[in-house]
C-alpha positions in Angstrom: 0.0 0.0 0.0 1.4 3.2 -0.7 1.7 5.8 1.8 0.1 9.4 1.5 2.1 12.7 2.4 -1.2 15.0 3.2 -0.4 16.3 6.5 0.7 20.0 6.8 3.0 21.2 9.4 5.5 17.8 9.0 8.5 17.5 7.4 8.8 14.0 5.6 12.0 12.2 5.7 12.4 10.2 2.1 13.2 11.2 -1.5 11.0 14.2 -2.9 10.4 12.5 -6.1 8.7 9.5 -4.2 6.9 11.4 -2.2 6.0 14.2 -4.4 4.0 11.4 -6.3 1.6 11.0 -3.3 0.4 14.3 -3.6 -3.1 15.0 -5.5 -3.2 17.5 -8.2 -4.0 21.6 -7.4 -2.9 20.5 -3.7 0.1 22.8 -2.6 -0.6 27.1 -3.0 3.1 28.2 -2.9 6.4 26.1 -3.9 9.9 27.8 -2.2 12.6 25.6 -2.3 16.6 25.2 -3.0 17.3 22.4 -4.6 21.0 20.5 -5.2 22.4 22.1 -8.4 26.0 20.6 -8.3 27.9 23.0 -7.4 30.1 21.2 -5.3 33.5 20.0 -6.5 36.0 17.3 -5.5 38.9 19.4 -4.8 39.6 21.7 -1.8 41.1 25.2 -2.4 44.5 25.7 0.0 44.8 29.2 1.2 48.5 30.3 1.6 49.4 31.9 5.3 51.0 34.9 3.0 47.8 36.1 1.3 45.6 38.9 2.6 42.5 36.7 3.6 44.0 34.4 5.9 41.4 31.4 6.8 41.2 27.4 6.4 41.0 25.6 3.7 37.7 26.2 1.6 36.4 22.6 0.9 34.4 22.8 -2.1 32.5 19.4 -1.5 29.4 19.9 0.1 28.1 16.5 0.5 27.2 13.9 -1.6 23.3 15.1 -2.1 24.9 17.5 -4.4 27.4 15.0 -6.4 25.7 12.2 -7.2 24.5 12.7 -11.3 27.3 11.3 -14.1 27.1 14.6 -15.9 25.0 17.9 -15.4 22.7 16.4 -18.5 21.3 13.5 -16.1 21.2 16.3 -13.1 19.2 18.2 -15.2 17.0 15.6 -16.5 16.4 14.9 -12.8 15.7 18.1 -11.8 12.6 18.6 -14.8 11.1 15.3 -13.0 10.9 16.9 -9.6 10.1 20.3 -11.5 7.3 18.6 -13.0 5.6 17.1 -10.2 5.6 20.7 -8.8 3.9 21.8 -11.8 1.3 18.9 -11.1 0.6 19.4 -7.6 0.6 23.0 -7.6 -2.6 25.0 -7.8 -3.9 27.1 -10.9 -2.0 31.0 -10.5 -0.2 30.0 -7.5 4.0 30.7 -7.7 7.0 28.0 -7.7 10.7 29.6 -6.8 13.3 28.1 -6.7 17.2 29.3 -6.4 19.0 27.5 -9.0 22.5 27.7 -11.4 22.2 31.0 -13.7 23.9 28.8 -16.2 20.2 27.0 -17.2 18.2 30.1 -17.1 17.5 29.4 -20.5 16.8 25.6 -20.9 14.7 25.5 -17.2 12.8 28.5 -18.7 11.9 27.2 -21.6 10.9 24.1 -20.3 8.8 25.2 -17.6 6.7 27.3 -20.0 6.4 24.6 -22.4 4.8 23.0 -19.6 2.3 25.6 -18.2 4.3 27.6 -16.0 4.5 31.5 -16.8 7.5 32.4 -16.2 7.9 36.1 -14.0 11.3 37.2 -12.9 14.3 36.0 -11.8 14.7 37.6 -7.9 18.0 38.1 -6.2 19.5 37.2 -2.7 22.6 40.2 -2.5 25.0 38.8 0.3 26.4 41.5 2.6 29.1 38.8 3.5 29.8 36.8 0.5 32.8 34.8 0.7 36.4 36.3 -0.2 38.1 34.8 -3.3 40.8 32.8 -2.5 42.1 33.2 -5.9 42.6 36.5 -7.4 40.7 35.8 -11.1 37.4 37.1 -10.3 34.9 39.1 -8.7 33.5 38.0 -5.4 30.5 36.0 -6.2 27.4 38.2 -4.1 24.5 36.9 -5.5 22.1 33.8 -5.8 19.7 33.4 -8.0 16.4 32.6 -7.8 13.4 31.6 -10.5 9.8 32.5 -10.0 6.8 31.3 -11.9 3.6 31.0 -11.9 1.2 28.5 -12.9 -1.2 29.6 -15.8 -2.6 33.0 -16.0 -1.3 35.8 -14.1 -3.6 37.1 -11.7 -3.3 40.1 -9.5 -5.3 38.7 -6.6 -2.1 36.4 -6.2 0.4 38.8 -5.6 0.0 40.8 -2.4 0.3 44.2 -4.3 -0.8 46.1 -0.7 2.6 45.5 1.0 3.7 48.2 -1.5 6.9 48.4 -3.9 9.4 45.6 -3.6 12.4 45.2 -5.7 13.2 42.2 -7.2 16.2 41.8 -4.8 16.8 41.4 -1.4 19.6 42.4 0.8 21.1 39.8 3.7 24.1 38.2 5.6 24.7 34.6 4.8 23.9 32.7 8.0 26.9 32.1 10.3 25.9 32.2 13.7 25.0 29.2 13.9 25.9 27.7 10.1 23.4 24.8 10.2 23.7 23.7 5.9 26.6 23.9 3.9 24.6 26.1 1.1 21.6 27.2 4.3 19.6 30.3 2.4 18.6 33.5 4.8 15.4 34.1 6.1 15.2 37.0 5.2 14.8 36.8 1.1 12.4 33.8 1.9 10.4 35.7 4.0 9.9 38.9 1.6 8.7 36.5 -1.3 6.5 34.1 0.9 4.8 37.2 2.4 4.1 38.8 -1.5 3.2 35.4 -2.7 0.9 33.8 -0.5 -1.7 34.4 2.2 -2.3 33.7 5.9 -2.9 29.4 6.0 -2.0 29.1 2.7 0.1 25.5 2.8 3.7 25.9 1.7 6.4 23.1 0.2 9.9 22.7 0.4 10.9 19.6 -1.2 14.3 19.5 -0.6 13.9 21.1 2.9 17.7 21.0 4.5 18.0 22.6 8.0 14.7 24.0 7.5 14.4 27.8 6.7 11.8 27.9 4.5 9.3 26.0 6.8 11.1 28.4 10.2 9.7 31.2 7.5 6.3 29.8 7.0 5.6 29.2 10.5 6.3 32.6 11.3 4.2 34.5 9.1 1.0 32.1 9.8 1.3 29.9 6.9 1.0 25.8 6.8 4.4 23.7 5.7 5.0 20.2 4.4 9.0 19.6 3.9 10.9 17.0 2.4 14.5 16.0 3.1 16.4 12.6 2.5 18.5 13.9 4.6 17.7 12.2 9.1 20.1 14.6 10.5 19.0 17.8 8.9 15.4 16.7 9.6 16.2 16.8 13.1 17.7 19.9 12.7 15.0 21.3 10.9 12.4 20.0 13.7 14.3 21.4 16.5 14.6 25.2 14.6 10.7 24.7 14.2 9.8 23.9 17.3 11.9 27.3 18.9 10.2 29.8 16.5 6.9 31.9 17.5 4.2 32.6 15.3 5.4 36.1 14.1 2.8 37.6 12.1 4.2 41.3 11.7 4.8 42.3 7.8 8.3 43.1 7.4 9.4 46.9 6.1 9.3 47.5 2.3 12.5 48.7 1.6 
């Protein structure tokens, strides 16, 4: 018998694609998630005692969750089978965003409007503390990117328009204090999308759920979660964060 993944406010430990088939059509009213998009690396980058930014070693291996396809053309085959279960079990003008490699803006685009999605705008987490290069060949990388859609027609009584003018960008600190994931987003740009794309109840997904931001962010603002991670540790650690946080309904200031 197979088992059904219908109750909000859990996170489910398994693999998404699994349990993403459990879910019924038009079931889930806002998708935020951050899905592996190998960028890890099997090599470690050795930081000489002479140079400026003085540190550890920067491992560039961030776990096997994130290194396990044969080429990116099976990872990206992979990741328009777990994109297309979202399209499924999301409801009609309700928003899917996800932070992904700006290398496939153009094949993830084009499939996801082949396949009913409306594609909106691609919105920006700024780091006020990205990373120093350890190598002096490039810029500092500050940015993430992340893709929104929508699912069908655009309609305006799916965008909370009253909060006032947003940009497409928002301004935060990577989370240090404690570091809980390897690539763990900020609350912050979660929070200002969640609160302009969905309403109070509303249930909210992360399928690949890590140490459990989005769902910390959901709770807050008054919304429902279902997460899904393969992962037992960071499910734990996800539960624990979860079970700290208050509901926090107060909208946060328009910048």
């Amino acid at each position: 018998m197979t088992r059904c993944y219908l109750d909000v406010n859990k996170i489910y430990q398994g693999n998404c694609l699994d349990i993403l088939k459990t879910f019924p059509d038009d079931f889930i009213d806002f998708i935020i998630t951050d899905p592996p998009y190998m960028v890890s690396q099997n090599k470690k980058i050795h930081r000489s005692n002479n140079t400026k930014f003085k540190g550890k070693d920067i491992n560039l291996n961030f776990g096997d969750w994130d290194i396990q396809w044969k080429s990116k053309e099976e990872h990206i085959e992979w990741c328009f089978a777990w994109l297309k279960e979202c399209i499924r079990i999301l409801k009609p003008y309700r928003h899917l965003v996800f932070f992904f490699d700006k290398a496939w803006v153009t094949p993830v685009w084009n499939f996801l409007e082949a396949n009913g999605m409306k594609g909106r705008q691609l919105l920006l987490w700024i780091k006020s503390n990205p990373a120093p290069r350890a190598r002096k060949v490039s810029f500092v990388e500050a940015i993430e990117i992340a893709f929104w859609f929508t699912k069908g027609e655009v309609k305006q009584n799916f965008f909370n328009w009253k909060l006032g003018h947003s940009p497409n960008y928002v301004v935060s600190a990577i989370p240090n204090n404690p570091r809980l994931h390897p690539t763990q987003k900020a609350e912050k740009p979660i929070e200002r999308w969640m609160e302009y794309l969905t309403n109070k109840n509303d249930i909210v997904l992360d399928p690949f759920a890590g140490s459990g931001t989005t769902l910390v962010v959901a709770k807050k603002l008054g919304r429902n979660y279902i997460g899904i991670e393969m992962n037992s540790e960071y499910v734990k650690i996800a539960e624990k964060r979860i079970a700290g946080t208050l509901v926090n309904e107060t909208l946060f200031d328009v910048e």
